[in-house]
C-alpha positions as CSV (number, residue, x, y, z in Angstrom):
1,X,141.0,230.0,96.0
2,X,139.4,233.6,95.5
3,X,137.2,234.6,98.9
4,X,133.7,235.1,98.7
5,X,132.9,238.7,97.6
6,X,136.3,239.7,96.2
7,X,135.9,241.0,92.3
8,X,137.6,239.0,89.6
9,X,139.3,241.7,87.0
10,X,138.6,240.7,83.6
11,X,140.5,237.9,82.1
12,X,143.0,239.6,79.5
13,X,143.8,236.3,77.7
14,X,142.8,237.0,74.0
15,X,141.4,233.3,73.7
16,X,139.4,233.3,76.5
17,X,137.8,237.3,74.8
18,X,137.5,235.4,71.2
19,X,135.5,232.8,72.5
20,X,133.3,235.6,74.1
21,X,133.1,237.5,71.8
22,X,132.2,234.5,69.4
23,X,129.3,233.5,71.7
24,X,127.7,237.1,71.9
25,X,127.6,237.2,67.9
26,X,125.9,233.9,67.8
27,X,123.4,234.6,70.6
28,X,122.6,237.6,68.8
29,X,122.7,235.9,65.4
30,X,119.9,233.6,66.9
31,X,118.1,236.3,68.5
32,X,118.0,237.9,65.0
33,X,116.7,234.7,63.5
34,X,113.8,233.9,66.2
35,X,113.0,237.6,65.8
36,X,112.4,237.4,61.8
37,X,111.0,234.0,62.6
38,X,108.2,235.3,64.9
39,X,107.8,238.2,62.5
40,X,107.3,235.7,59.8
41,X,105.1,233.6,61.5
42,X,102.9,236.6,63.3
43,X,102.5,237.5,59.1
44,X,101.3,234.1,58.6
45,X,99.1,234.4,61.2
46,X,97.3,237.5,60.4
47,X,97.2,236.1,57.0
48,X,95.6,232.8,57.8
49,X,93.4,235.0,60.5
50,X,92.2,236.9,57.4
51,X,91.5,234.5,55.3
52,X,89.2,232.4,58.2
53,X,87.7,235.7,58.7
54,X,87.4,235.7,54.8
55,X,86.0,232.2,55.2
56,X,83.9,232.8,57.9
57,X,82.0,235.6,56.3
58,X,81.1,233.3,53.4
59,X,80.1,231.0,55.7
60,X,78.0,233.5,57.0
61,X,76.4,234.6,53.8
62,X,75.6,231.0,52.8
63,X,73.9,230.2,56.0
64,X,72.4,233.6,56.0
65,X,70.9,232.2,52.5
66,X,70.1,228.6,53.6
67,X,68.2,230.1,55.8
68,X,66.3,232.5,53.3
69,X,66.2,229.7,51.1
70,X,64.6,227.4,53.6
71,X,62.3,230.0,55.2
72,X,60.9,230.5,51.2
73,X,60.8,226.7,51.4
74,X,58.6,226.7,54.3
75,X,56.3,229.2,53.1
76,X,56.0,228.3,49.9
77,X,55.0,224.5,51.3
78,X,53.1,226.0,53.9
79,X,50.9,228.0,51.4
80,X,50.1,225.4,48.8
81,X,46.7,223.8,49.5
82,X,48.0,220.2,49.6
83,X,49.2,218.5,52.9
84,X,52.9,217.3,52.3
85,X,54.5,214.9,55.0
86,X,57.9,213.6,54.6
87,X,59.7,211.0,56.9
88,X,63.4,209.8,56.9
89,X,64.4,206.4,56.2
90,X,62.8,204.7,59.8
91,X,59.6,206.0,58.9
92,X,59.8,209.0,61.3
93,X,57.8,212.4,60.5
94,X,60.4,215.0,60.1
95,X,58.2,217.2,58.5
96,X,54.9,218.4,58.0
97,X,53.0,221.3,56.5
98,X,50.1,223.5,57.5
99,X,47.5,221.8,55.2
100,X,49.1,218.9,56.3
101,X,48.3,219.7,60.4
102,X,44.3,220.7,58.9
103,X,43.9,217.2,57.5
104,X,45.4,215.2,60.2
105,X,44.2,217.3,63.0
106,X,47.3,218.6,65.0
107,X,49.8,220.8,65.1
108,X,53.6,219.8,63.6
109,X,54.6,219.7,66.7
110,X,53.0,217.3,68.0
111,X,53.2,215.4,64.9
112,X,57.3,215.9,64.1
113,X,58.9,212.5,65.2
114,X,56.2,210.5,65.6
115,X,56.6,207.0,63.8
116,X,54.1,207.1,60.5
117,X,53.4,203.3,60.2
118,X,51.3,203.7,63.9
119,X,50.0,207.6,63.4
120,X,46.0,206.7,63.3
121,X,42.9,208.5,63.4
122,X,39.9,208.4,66.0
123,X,38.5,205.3,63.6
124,X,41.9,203.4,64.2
125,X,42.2,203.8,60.2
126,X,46.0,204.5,59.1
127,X,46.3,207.9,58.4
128,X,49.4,208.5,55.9
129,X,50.3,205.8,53.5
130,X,54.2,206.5,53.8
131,X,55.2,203.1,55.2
132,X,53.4,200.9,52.2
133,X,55.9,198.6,51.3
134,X,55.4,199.8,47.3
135,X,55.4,203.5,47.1
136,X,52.1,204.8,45.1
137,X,53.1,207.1,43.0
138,X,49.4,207.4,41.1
139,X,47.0,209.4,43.4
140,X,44.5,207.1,45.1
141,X,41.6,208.0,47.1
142,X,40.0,207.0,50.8
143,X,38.6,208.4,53.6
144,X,39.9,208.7,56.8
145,X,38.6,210.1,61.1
146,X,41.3,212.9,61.8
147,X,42.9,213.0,65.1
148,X,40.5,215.8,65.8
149,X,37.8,213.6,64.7
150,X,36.6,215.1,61.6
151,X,36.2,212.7,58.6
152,X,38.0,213.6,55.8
153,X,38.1,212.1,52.0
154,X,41.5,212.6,50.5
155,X,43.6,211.7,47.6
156,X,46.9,210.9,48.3
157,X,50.1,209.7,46.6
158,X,53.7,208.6,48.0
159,X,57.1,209.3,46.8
160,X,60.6,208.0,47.9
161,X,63.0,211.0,48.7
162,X,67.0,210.8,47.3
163,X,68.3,210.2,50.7
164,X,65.8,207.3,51.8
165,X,62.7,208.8,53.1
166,X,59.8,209.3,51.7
167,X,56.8,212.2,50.7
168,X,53.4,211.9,50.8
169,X,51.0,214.4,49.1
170,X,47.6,215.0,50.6
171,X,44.9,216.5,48.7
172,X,41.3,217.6,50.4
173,X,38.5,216.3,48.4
174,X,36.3,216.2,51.3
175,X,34.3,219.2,49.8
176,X,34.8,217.8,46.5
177,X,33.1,214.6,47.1
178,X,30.0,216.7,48.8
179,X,30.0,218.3,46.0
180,X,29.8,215.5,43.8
181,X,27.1,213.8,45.7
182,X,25.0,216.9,45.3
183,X,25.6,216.6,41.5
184,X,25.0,213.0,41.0
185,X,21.3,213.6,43.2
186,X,20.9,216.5,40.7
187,X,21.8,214.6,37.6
188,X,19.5,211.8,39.1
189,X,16.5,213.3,39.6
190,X,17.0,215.6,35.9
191,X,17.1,211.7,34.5
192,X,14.1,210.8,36.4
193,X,12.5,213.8,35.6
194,X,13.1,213.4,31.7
195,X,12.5,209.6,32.4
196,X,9.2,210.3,33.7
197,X,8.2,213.0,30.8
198,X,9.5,210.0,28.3
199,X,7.3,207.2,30.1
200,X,4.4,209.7,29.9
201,X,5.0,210.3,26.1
202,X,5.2,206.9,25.0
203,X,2.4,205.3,27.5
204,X,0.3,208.3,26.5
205,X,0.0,207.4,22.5
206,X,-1.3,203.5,23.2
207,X,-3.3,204.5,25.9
208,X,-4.8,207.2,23.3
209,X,-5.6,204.7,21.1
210,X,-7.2,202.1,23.7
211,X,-9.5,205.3,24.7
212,X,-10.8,205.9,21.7
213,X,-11.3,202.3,20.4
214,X,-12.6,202.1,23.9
215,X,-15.5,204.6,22.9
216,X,-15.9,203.2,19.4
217,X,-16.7,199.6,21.0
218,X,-18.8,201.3,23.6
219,X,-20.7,203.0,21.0
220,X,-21.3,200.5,19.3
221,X,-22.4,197.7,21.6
222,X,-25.1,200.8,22.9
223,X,-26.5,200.9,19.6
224,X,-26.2,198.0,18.3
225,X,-25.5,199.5,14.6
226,X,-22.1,198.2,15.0
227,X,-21.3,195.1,12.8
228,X,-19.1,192.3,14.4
229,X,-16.1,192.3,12.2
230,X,-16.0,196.1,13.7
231,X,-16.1,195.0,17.2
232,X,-13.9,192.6,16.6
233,X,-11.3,195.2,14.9
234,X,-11.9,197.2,17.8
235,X,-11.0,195.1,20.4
236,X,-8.1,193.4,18.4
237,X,-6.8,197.5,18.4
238,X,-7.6,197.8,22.8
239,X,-5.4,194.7,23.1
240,X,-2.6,195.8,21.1
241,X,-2.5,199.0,22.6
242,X,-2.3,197.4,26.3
243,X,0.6,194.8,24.6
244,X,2.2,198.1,23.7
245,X,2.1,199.6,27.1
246,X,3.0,196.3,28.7
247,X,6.0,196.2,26.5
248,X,7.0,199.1,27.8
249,X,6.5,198.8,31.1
250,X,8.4,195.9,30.9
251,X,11.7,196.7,29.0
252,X,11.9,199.5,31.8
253,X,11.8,197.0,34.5
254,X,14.6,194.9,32.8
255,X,16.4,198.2,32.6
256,X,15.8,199.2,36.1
257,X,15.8,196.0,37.8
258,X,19.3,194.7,39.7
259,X,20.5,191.6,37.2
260,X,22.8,188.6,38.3
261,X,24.2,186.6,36.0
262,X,23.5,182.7,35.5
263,X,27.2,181.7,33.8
264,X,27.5,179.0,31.5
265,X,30.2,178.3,28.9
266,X,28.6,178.6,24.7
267,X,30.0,179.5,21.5
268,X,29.4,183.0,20.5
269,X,29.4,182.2,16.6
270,X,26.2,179.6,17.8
271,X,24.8,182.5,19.4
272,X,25.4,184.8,16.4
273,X,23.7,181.9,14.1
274,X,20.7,181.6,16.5
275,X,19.7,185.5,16.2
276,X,20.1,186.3,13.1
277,X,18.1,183.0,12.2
278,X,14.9,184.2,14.5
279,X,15.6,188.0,13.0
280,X,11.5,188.7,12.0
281,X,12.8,190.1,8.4
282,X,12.6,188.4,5.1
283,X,16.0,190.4,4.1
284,X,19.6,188.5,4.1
285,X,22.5,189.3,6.9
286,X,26.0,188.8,6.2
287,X,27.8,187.3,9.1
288,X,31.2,187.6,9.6
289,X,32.5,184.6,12.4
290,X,35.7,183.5,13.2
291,X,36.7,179.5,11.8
292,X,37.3,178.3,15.3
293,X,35.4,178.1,18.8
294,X,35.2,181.4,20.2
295,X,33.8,180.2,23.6
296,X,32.8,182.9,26.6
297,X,31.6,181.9,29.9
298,X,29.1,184.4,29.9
299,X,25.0,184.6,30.9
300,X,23.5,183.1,27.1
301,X,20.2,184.7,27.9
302,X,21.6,188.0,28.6
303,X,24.1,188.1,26.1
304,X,20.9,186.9,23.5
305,X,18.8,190.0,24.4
306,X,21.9,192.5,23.9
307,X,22.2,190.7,20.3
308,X,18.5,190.5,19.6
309,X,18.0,194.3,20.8
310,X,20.7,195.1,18.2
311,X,19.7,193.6,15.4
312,X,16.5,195.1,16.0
313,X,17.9,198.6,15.9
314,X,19.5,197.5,13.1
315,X,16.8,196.5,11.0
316,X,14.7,199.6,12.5
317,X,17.6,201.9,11.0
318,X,18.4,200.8,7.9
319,X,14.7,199.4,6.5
320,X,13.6,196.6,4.7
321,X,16.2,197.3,2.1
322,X,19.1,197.7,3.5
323,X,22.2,195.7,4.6
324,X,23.2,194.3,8.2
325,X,26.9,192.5,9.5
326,X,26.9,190.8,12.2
327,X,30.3,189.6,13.6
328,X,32.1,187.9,16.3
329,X,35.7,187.8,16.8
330,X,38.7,188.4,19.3
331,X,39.7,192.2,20.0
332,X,42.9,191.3,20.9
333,X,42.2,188.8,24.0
334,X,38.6,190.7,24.3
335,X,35.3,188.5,22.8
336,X,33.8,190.9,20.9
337,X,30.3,191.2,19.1
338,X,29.3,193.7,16.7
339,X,26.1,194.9,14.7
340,X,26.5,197.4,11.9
341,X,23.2,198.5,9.4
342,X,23.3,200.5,6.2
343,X,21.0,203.2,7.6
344,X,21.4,207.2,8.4
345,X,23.2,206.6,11.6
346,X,23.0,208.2,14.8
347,X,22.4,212.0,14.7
348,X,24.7,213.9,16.3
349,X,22.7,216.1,19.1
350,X,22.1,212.3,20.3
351,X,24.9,210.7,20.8
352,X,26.3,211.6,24.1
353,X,22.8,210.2,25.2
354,X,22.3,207.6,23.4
355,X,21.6,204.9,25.3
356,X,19.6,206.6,28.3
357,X,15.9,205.3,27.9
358,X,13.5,207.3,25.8
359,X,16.1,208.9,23.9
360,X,15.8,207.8,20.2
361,X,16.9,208.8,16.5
362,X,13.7,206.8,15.6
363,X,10.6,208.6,15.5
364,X,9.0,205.7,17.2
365,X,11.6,204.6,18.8
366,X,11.7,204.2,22.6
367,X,15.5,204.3,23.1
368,X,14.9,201.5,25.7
369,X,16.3,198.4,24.0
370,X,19.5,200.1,23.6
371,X,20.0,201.3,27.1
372,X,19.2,197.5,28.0
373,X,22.0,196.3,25.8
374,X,24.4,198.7,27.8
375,X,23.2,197.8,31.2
376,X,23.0,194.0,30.1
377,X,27.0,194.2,28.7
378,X,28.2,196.6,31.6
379,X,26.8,193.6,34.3
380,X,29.4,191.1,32.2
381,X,32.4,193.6,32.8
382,X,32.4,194.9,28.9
383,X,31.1,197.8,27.3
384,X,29.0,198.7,24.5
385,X,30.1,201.6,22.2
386,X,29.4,203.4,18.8
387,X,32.0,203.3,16.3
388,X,32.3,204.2,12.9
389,X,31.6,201.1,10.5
390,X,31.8,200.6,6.5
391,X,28.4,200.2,5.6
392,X,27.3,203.9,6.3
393,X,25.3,203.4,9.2
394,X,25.9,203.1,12.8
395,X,27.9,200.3,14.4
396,X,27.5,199.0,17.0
397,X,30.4,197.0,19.2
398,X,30.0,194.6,22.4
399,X,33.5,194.2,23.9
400,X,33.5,191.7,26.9
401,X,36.5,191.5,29.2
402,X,39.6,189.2,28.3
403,X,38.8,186.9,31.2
404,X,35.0,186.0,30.2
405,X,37.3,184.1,26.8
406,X,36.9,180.4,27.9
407,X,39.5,177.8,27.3
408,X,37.2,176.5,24.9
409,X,38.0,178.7,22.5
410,X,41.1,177.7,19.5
411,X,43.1,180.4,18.0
């Protein structure tokens, strides 16, 4: 054994140098490799590190533009004049604009999270209509107390969003609606107005007549030069002049009057039959009626006066010579009633006012019995219209609404 501290020459066996020299080689050979292998993998390294940097910087941008993109978004939504709310699937408010804060009363927020099926105003009405179980996609109006407590009218509509929530547009129509107010008072006293100048004019010509068969009678009875057939003629001319004015008077009433209708269930061609057969005219109508039952469940007496009023425009129009129809059939599931005359027809300057009272293509006419005939049909649900008709004249058309057809009737 070799003491401690004593140096050991180098072993000159050649096997035992071989297998040294054999392990220096490969140490270095692996050196070498982990050496190219850490260059290799300090190039992949900065390469990948590039291209995240690469990566990153696109990232950037397109955040950098999302954000543009959005903050256009914003103001774009926050410039328009209509309140947009959106929610996400639950109902929750995740976004509201700055018309949208005006016409609920606060800020977004204080609104941003909130659950929209509970948001109500200072009334307790519902606010937003987001959480209707159909969406309403047509714009319908109501009024509603803001948060703030102001009372708004709006019109508002609700559309589902592609990921499961849903947008509601708000538009003010608060001023809008003031606005119209203001114009229906105007175009209501402009009516009573040319009502009143119309009443005047046609109560003035009777009452003209009564004054000076008035002075006539009174003349004569001072005198006493007057013969009796005279006085007689006289008077019979006072009392048709006050008959005048009270006819008047009362087709006004009638047309100013609330109405309620007293329903029963009749045939509209007996109705037809019965008015043309009381017509005060010596001349022939041609009737045009349906084979079977065409039975409404209408007011008779009402629905009579609309027909007698008709024909009596009719016969008015087109004078003693000429020709009236009168029909009755089904416009599609609609009862329908129409009166057509040979005459001139209604002028043109007329006809968007046709049937307001006192307006008249008739020298004497007072415009009156026509505007009852509108009011009469409008209080059944129909509507009375001018159409175009084959005789030359002016038609008139009575549509009733599908659900005034009784089961009476047989197709």
């Amino acid at each position: 054994m070799t003491p401690l501290g004593t140096l050991v020459p180098p072993s000159s066996d050649p096997a035992e140098i071989g297998r040294l020299n054999a392990n220096f080689e490969a140490f270095n050979r692996v050196t070498r490799d982990l050496e190219s292998a850490y260059d290799r993998l300090r190039r992949r390294a900065e390469e990948v590190d590039g291209r995240l940097r690469e990566s990153n910087q696109r990232w950037l941008s397109k955040i950098g533009e999302l954000h543009q993109v959005t903050s256009h978004l914003h103001g774009v939504l926050d410039a328009i004049p209509s309140g947009v709310v959106t929610t996400d699937a639950e109902f929750h408010i995740i976004s509201v604009n700055r018309a949208a804060e005006r016409l609920l009363g606060r800020p977004a927020q204080e609104l941003v999270g909130r659950d929209a099926r509970v948001l109500r105003g200072r009334d307790g009405g519902a606010l937003l209509r987001l959480a209707a179980d159909e969406p309403q996609s047509m714009p319908s109006e109501r009024e509603f107390e803001s948060l703030e407590g102001s009372r708004r009218r709006v019109s508002s509509s609700v559309s589902e969003l592609a990921e499961g929530g849903r947008l509601e547009v708000l538009n003010d129509l608060t001023e809008v609606a003031h606005l119209r107010t203001q114009l229906n008072r105007l175009d209501t006293l402009a009516a009573l107005g040319e009502m009143a100048a119309g009443i005047a004019h046609e109560v003035r010509n009777p009452l003209n007549g009564i004054s000076g068969f008035a002075a006539l009678l009174e003349q004569g009875l001072a005198d006493g030069t007057c013969e009796t057939a005279n006085l007689a003629r006289y008077a019979d001319r006072i009392r048709k002049g006050v008959n005048d004015v009270d006819s008047i008077i009362t087709s006004l009433l009638m047309w100013a009057r609330p109405e309620r209708l007293a329903k029963s269930v009749f045939d509209l061609r007996e109705l037809v039959v019965e008015a043309v057969g009381e017509l005060k005219s010596a001349r022939s109508v041609e009737t045009i009626l349906p084979g079977h039952h065409l039975c409404v469940a209408a007011d008779r007496v009402k629905l009579r006066i609309v027909l007698s009023n008709l024909l009596r425009n009719a016969v008015e129009a087109s004078g003693e010579s000429g020709r009236i129809r009168v029909g009755a059939c089904l416009e599609g599931s609609s009862p329908t009633l129409s009166v057509e005359d040979s005459g001139p027809g209604v002028p043109d300057e007329i006809r968007a006012r046709l049937f307001v009272p006192f307006v008249s293509g008739k020298p004497t006419g007072t415009g009156l019995g026509l505007a009852i005939a509108r009011k009469l049909t409008e209080v059944h649900g129909g509507e009375l219209t001018l159409r175009a008709g084959s005789l030359g004249g002016a038609r008139f058309v009575v549509v009733l609404p599908p659900r005034s057809l009784s089961e009476g009737s047989v197709g």
